[in-house]
Structures are given as structure tokens and as C-alpha cells.
N, C-alpha and C positions, 0 to 999 in steps of 0.2 A: 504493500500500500504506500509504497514511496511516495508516488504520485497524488495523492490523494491529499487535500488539504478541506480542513473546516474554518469558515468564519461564523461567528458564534454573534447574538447577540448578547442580550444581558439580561435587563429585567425582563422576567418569565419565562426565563429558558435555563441560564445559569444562576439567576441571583432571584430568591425568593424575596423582591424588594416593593410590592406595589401597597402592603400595610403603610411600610415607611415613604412611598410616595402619594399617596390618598392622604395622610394625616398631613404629612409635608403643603399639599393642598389646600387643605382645611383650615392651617393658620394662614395660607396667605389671602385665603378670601378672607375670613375672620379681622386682618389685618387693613383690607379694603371694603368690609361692611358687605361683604358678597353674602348672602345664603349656600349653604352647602349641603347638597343631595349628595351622600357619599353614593347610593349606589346608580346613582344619573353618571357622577363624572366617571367611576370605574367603569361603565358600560362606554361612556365616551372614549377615552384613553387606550381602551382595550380596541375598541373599531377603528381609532384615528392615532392619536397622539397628545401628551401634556401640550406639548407647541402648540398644536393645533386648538387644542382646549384655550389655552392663555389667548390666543387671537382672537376667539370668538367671543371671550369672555372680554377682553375690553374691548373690543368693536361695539356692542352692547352697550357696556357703562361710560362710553370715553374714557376710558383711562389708558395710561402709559402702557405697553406690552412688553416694555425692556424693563419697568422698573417691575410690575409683575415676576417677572425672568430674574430678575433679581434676589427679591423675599421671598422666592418659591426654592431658589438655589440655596440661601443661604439657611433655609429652613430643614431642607431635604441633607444638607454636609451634617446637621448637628443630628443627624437620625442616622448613620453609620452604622451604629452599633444593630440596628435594628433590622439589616439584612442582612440574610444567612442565604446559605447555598440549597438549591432548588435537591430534591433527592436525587444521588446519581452521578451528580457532576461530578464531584473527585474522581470517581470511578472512572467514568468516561474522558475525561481532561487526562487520567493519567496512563488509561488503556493506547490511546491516540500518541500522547508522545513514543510508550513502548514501541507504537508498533511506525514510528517514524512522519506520522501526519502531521504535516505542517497548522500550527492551531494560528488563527484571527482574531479581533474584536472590531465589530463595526454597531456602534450605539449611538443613539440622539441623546446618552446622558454625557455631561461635561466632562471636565476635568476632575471632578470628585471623583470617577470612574474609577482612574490611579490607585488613587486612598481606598480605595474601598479592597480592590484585586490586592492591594499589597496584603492590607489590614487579615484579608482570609486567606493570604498564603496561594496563589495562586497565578500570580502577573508574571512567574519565567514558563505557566505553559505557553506562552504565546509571544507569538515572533513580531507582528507588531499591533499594537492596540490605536483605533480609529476613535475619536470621540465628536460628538459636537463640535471640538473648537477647534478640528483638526479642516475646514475649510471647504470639506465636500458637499454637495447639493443633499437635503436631506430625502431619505428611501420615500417612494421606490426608484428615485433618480440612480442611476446603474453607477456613478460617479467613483463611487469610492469602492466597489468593486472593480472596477476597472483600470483604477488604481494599482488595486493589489496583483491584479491576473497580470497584468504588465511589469508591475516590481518584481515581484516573484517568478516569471515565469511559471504561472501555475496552470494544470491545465482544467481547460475550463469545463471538460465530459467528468472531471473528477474533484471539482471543487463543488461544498455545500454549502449552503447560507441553513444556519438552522436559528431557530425563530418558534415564536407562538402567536403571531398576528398574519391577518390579510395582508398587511403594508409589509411585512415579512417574506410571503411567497412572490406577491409583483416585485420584490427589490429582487429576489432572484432569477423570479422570468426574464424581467426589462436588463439584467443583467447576462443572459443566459448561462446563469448556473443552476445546478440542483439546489432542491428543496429539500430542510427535513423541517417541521411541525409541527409542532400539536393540533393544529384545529385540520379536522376533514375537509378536504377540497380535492377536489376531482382533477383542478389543474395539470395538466400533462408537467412532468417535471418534479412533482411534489410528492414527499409521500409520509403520510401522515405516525408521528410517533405517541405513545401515551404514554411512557415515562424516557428520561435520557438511558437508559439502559439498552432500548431496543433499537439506538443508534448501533449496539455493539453487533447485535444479532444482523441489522442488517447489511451491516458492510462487511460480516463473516460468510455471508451466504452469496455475494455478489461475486 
């Protein structure tokens, strides 16, 4: 499996982090007099994206959507502690290095991202880590996949974007690379997982 590399996302896939992003939320509307439907924005977030949420949410009230981005960030770094590793992951992060897979990170979270992988022992499985503030059009813009298939010389029948959103499998399509998932879709390309574990099963049978 030389060839073979994974780009990984983060939250909802590796990092069991959307408690401490949902509360992270909570104070910053709190902090701008917003109402907060926790299970409205996690239905939100989960189909589109926090970005996307903050946009729409001061588009709405007139407000700033950088300073938003701001006490949303600065809310969400003091919550660290607060996310732990999705089941599996060690497992699978450290089966992949064994068996010579070149590993990725491509995330819409910041620079906290760092702090965090360091924090859980985990930022030398991966050769380079992609954040927010690393300058790419955000997914399913093919941008920073393309990035990597070119830096890397990766090949692209054998690299995976693995993910647990819609906006997850189009960054792979628009991309043309594999899919791996949580959510069921029929998508040519994707194939859907229900825990990280049975990433291991299926690229032992491939």
C-alpha cells in the first residue's frame, strides 16, 4: 500500500469535537444576544459548515462576521480539553503509518488544529497538516487537494479524502479522489464507513 495515501478531516471523523464546538457557539451568540437552538445549529453545521452558519447569522442581524470568527475562535481554543479522539482513530492512524500510507489533514478549523493534534499525541502521523489559515478555497473547492496530489506526487486512483459530511464527499468528487464516510450516498466514488475501523477491512480486501 505504498501508494496509497489518506487525507483525513477532523471534526467527526478523527476528533470527537462538535460538544466543544456547539457550546463554543453558544457563548458566542450569548455574547451577541443571539438565541441558540442547539439542535437547529448542529443540524446546520453538520449539512453546511460553522463558516457558513456565522455568514448567515450576521447577514441576518448586521453584524460583523470577522468579529463573530473571532469570539467563536477564541471560545472554541479555551474548550481543548474537551475533545477527544472519535473511536478507532489511534488504531487506524497507527495501522496506516505500519503499513507505509502517507496520512493528511485538510480542515476549515484554524490554527488551534496544531494545539489540539499535538495536545492528543498525534501530529507526527501526518506529513502535512492543511488548516483554515493555510490559504486554500474552502471544500468542496478541489484547491487544497490539489495541492497535495501535486506536492506529493500522490496518486490520485489511490488517495482518500475521508470525512463524515456531504461537503466531505463533493470535496472528493470535485477533486477526483476516493471517498471514505460515514453518511450513505450512493455517489460513484464513495463508500460509506460506520466506524474508523472498517477503513482497515477495506483496504485489506482491495
Amino acid at each position: 500500500m505504498q501508494e496509497t495515501a489518506f487525507i483525513w478531516d477532523l471534526d467527526g471523523t478523527l476528533l470527537d469535537s462538535y460538544e466543544a464546538i456547539l457550546s463554543g457557539i453558544e457563548e458566542t451568540y450569548a455574547q451577541f444576544s443571539i438565541p441558540f437552538d442547539k439542535e437547529k445549529v448542529r443540524a446546520f453545521i453538520l449539512k453546511y459548515s460553522v463558516q457558513d452558519l456565522l455568514v448567515q447569522v450576521a447577514e441576518e442581524r448586521g453584524l460583523d462576521v470577522d468579529k463573530l470568527n473571532q469570539v467563536r475562535a477564541h471560545s472554541l481554543a479555551e474548550k481543548n480539553a474537551q475533545v477527544i479522539l472519535m473511536p478507532g482513530a489511534l488504531e487506524v492512524l497507527s495501522w496506516a503509518k505500519q503499513q507505509g500510507i502517507q496520512q493528511f489533514v485538510y480542515t476549515h478549523k484554524g490554527d488551534n488544529t496544531l494545539t489540539i493534534l499535538k495536545d492528543l499525541g498525534l501530529i507526527h502521523y501526518f506529513t502535512e497538516i492543511l488548516t483554515s489559515q493555510s490559504g486554500f478555497a474552502r471544500k468542496p473547492s478541489p484547491e487544497a487537494a490539489i495541492y497535495l496530489l501535486d506536492k506529493y506526487y500522490l496518486d490520485i486512483d489511490q488517495t482518500y479524502y475521508i470525512g463524515d459530511r456531504l461537503l466531505d464527499i463533493e470535496f472528493a468528487q470535485n477533486s477526483g479522489i476516493k471517498s471514505l464516510n460515514f453518511l450513505s450516498c450512493t455517489e460513484e466514488g464513495n463508500q460509506q464507513i460506520r466506524a474508523l475501523e472498517d477503513i482497515i477491512t477495506l483496504l485489506n480486501d482491495q
